[in-house]
N, CA, C and O atoms as CSV, one atom per row, in Angstrom:
chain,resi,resn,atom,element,x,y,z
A,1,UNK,N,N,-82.297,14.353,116.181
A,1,UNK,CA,C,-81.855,12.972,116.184
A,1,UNK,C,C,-83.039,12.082,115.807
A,1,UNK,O,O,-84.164,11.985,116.295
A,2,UNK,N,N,-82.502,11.530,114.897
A,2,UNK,CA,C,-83.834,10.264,114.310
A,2,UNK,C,C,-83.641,9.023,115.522
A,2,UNK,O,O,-82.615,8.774,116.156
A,3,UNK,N,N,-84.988,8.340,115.613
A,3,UNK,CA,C,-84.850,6.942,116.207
A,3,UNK,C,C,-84.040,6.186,115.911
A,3,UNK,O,O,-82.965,6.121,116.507
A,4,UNK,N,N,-84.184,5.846,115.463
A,4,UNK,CA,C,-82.570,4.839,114.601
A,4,UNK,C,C,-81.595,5.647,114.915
A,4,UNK,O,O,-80.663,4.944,114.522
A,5,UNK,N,N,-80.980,6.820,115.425
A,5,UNK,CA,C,-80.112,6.551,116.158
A,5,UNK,C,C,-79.748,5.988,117.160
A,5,UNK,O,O,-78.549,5.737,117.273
A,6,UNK,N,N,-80.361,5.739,117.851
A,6,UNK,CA,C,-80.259,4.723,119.178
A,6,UNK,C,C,-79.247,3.503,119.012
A,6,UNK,O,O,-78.248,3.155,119.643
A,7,UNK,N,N,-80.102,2.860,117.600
A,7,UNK,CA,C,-79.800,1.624,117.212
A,7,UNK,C,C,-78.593,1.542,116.528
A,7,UNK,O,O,-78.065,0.436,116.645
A,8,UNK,N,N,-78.008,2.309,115.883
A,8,UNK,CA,C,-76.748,2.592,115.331
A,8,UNK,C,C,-76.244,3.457,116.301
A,8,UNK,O,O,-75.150,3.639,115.767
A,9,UNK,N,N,-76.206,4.036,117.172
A,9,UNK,CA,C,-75.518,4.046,118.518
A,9,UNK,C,C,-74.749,3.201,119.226
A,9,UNK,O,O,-73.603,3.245,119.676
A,10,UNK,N,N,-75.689,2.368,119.228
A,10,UNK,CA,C,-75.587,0.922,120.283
A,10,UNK,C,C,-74.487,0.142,119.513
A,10,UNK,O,O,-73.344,-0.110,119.894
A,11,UNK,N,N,-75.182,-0.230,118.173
A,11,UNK,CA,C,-74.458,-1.108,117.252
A,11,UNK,C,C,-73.098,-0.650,116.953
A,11,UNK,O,O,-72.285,-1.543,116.714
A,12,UNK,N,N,-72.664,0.632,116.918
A,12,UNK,CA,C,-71.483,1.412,117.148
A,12,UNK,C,C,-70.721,1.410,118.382
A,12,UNK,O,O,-69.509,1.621,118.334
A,13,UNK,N,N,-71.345,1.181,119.543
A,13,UNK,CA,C,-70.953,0.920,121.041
A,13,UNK,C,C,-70.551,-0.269,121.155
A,13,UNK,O,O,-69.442,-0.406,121.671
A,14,UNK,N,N,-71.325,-1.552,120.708
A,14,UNK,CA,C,-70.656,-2.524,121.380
A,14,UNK,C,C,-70.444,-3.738,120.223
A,14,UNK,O,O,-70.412,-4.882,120.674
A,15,UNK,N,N,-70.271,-3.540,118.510
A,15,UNK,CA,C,-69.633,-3.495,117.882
A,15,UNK,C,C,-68.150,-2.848,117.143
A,15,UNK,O,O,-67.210,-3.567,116.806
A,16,UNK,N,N,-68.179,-1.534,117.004
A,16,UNK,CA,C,-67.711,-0.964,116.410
A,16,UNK,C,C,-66.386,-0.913,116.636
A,16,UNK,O,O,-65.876,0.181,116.395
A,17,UNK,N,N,-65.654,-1.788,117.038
A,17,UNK,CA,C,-63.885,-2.519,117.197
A,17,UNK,C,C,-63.931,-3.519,116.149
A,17,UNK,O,O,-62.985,-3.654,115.373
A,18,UNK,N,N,-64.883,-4.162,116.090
A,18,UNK,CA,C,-64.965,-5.429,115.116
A,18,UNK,C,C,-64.974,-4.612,113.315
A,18,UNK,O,O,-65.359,-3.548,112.829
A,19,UNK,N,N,-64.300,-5.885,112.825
A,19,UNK,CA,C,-64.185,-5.876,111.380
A,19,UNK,C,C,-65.104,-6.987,110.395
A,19,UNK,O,O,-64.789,-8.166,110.562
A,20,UNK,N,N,-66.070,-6.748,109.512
A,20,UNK,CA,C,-65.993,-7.820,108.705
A,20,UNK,C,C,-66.603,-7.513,107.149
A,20,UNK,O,O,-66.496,-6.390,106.656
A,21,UNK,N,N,-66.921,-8.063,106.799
A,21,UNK,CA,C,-67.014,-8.603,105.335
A,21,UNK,C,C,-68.784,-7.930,104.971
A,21,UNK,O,O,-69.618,-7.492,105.763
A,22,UNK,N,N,-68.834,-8.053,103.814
A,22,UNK,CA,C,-69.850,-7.426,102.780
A,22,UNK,C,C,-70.452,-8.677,102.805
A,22,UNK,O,O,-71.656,-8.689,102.545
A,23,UNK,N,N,-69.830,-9.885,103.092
A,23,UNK,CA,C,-70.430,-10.919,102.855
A,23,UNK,C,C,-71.343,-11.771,103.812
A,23,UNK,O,O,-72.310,-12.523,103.695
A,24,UNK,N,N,-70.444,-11.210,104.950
A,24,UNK,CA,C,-71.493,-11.321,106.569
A,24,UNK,C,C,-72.227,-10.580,106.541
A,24,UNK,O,O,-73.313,-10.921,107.010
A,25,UNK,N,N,-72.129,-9.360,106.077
A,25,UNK,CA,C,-73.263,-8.256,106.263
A,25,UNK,C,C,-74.469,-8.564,105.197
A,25,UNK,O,O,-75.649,-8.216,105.250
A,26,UNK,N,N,-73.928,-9.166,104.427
A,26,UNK,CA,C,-75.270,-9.767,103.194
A,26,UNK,C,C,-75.951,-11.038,103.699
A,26,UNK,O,O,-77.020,-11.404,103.211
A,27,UNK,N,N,-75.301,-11.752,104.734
A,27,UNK,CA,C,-76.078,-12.721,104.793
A,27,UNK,C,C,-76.717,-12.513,106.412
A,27,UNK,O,O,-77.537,-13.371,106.740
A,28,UNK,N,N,-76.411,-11.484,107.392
A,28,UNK,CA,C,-76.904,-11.163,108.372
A,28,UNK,C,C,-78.316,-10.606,107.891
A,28,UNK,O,O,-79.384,-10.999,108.360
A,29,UNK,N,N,-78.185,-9.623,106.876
A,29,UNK,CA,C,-79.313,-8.793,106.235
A,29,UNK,C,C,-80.518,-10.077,105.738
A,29,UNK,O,O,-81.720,-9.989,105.989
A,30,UNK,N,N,-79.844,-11.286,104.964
A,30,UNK,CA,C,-80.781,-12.000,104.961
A,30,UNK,C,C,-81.525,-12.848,105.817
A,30,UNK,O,O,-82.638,-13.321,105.584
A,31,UNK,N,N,-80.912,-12.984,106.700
A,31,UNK,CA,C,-81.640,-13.636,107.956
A,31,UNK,C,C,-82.519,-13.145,108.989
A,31,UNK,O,O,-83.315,-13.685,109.757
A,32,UNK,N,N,-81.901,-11.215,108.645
A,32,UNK,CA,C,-82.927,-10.242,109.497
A,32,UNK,C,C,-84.320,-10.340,108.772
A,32,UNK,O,O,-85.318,-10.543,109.462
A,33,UNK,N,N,-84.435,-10.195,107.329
A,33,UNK,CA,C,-85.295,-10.479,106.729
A,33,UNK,C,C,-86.332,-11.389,106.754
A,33,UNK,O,O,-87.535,-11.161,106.882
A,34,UNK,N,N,-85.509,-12.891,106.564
A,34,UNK,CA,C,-86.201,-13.994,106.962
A,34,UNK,C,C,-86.989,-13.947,107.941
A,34,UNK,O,O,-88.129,-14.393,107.813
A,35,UNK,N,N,-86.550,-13.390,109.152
A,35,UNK,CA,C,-86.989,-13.631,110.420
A,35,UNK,C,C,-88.334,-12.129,110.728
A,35,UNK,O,O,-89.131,-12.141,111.666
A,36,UNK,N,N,-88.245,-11.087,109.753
A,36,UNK,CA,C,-88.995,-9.491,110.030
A,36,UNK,C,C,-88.751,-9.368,108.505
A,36,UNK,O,O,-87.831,-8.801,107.915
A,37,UNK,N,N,-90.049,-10.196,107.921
A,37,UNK,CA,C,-90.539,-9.978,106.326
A,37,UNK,C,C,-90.902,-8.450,105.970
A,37,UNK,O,O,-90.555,-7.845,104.956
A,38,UNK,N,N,-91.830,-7.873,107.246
A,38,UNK,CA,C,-92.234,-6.787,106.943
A,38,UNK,C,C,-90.838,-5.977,106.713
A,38,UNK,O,O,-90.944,-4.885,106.156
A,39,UNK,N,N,-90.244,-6.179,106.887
A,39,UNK,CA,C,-88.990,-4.973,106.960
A,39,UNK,C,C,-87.889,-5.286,105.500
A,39,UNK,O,O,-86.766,-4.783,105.485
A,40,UNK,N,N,-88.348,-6.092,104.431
A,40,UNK,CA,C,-87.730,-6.307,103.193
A,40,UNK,C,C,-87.540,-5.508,102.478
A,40,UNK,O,O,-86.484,-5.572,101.848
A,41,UNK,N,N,-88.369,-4.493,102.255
A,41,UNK,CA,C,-87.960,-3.445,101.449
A,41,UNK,C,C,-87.171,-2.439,102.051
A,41,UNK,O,O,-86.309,-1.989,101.296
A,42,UNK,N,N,-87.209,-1.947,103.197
A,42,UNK,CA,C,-85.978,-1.292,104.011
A,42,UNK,C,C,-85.273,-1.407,103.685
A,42,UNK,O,O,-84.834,-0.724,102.759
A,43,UNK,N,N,-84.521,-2.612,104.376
A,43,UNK,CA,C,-83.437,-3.585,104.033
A,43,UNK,C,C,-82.994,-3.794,102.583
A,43,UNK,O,O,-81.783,-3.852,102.372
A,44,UNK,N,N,-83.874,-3.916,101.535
A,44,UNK,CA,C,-83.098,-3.891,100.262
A,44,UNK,C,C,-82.412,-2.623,99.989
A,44,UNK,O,O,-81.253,-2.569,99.579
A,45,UNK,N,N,-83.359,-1.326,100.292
A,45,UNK,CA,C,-83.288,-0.156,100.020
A,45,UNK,C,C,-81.806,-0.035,100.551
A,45,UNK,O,O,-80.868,0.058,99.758
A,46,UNK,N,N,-81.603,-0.039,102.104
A,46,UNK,CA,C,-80.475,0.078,102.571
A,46,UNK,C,C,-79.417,-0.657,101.577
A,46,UNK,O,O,-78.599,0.002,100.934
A,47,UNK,N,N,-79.504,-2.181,101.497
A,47,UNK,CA,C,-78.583,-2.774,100.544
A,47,UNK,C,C,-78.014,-1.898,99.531
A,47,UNK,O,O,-76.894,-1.402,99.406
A,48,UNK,N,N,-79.176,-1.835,98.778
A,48,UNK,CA,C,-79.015,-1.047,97.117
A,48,UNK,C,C,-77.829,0.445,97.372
A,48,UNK,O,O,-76.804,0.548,96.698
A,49,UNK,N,N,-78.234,1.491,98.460
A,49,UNK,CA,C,-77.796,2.477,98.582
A,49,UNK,C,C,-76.199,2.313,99.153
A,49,UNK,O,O,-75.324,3.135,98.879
A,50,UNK,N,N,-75.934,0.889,100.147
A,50,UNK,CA,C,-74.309,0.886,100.268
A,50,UNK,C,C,-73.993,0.207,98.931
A,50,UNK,O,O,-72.946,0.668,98.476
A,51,UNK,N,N,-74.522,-0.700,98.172
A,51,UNK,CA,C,-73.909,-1.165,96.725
A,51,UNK,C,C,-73.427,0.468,95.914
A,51,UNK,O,O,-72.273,0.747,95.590
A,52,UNK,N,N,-74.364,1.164,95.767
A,52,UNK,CA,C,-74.243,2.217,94.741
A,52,UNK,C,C,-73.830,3.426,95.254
A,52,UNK,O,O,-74.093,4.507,94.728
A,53,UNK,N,N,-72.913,3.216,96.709
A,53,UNK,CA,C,-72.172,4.520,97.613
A,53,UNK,C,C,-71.159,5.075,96.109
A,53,UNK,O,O,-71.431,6.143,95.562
A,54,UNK,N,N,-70.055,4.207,95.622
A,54,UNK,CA,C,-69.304,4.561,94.883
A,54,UNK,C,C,-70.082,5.492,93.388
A,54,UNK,O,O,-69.626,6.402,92.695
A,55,UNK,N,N,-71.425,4.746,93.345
A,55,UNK,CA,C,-71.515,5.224,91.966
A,55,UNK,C,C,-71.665,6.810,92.057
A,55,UNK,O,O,-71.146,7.546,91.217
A,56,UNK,N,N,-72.447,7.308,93.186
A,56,UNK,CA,C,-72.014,8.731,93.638
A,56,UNK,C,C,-70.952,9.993,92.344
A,56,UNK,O,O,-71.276,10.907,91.586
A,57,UNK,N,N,-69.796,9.397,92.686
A,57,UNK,CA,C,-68.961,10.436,92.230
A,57,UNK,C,C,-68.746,10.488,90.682
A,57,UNK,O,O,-68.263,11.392,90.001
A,58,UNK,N,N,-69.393,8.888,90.203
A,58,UNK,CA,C,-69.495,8.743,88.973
A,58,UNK,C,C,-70.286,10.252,88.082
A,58,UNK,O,O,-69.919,10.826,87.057
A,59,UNK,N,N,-71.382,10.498,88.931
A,59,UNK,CA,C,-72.611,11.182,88.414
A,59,UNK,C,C,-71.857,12.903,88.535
A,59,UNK,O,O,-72.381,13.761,87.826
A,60,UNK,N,N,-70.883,13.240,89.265
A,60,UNK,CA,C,-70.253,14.521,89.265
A,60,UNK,C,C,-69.098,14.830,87.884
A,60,UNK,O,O,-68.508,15.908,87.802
């Protein structure tokens, strides 16, 4: 088990009934940012990799 499971544990525990948007999640991501600069490239990385989930099956 990686560390970050914990955190997507949790976030799965006392989120994970809730529904929302690509668009909350883009602008939550930017405010995590704003607020924990050091952590921008993570965070894009993560971005980039749910944008390009679909392109996946393209490449098979």
């Amino acid at each position: 088990m990686y560390f970050t499971d914990r955190g997507i544990e949790e976030l799965e525990k006392r989120r994970g009934e809730q529904e929302v948007t690509f668009e909350w999640l883009a602008e939550q991501l930017r405010t995590f940012v704003d607020l924990n600069p050091d952590f921008e490239i993570p965070v894009e990385r993560l971005a980039t990799w749910l944008a390009r989930l679909d392109d996946e099956d393209d490449d098979e």
